[in-house]
C-alpha positions, 0 to 999 in steps of 0.5 A: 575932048578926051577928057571931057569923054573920060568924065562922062563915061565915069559919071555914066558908069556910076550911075550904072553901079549906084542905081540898083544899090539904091533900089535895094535900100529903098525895099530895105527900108520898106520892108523895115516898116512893114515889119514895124507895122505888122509887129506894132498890129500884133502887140495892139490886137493882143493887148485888146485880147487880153484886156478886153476879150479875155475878161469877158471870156472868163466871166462867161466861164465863170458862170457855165462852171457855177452853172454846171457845178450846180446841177451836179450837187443838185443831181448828187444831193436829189440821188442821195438823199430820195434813197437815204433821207426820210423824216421820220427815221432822221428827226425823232419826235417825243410827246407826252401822255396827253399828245404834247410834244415834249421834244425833237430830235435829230438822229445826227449821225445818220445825216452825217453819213448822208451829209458826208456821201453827198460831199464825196459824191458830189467832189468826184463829179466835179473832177469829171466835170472839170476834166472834161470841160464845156465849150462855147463858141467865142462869139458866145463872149459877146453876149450878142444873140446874132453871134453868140452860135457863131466863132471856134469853140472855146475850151472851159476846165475847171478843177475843185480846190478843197472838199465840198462843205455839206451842212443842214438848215432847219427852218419853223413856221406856222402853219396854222392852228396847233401846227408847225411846218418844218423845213429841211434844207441842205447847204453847200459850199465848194471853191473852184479854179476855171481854167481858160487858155493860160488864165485862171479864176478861183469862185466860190459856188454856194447852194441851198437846196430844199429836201424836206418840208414835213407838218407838225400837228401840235404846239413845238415849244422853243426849249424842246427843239434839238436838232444840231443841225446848222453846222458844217460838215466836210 
């Protein structure tokens, strides 16, 4: 009989030791696979942001700093050239006795000097651009108009790599009878690098802008045309 009572009170009392360490393993390994869960959400959720979200992201940069990079040229190529560029004093014009036009001439120095103002113009405001950045709200990435407004805004920089490479274009057309419209055009190409969280992208932004468009009256043979116009200048 008293052995019996000392067998049980062993077997009670172990029960009474084991349970709580039972316990305590069972929130362990709970807690363990919370832990894997949440770490195993974590790795998907950013997997999806830099594989899908962060692409698009870019793609959207990519075209607000093409955007602005153009209206800035724009801006410094229209200021620069309604105060320096005028027809007459940049393409010189040579007839004969009998009002034939024997030649046409550039003045390519003075389009240099504009073509080269436009290049550093137009490189300074693109470092203040850049440095300033735009933002876009993130829902703007999904290109969906109920949720484009919507999100935290989103930090776009950009810098410029290289100078901004600044060339004419000249174009002829008939106009007419005996006359001959000429077109001005100038070209530029710079490279840039938008920069977006950790990621980057290097784009090229090339524009053609239309600054002069002057009628000829007379006939322009082929031979007299040189204008040296179609070249780069940095």
């Amino acid at each position: 009989m008293f052995e019996i009572n000392y067998k049980l009170r062993n077997f009670i009392r172990k029960i009474t030791i084991n349970g709580p360490r039972r316990k305590k393993n069972y929130k362990n390994f709970f807690l363990i696979i919370i832990i894997v869960i949440v770490v195993v959400f974590l790795y998907q959720m950013f997997s999806i942001f830099d594989n899908i979200v962060v692409p698009n992201m870019l793609s959207v940069a990519e075209y607000e700093m093409k955007t602005k990079t153009v209206d800035v040229i724009n801006e410094v190529i229209l200021e620069e050239c309604s105060e320096s560029f005028k027809y007459d004093e940049v393409i010189n014009i040579d007839k004969d006795k009998n009002d034939n036009i024997v030649m046409l001439k550039a003045d390519t120095i003075k389009l240099n000097k504009i073509a080269v103002s436009v290049s550093l113009k137009a490189q300074d405001k693109i470092k203040e651009l850049g440095a300033i950045g735009v933002s876009v709200p993130l829902g703007y990435v999904t290109q969906n108009s109920f949720v484009s407004n919507y999100g935290p805004n989103i930090k776009i920089k950009m810098k410029p790599i290289g100078s901004v490479e600044t060339k004419y274009i000249s174009e002829f057309e008939s106009a007419g009878i005996n006359q001959t419209r000429h077109k001005i055009y100038v070209e530029t190409v710079s490279n840039i690098q938008v920069i977006l969280l950790s990621s980057h992208k290097e784009i090229e932004v090339k524009h053609i802008i239309p600054i002069s468009e002057t009628i000829i009256v007379g006939k322009i043979p082929d031979t007299s045309i040189d204008l040296n116009l179609n070249k780069d200048i940095n």
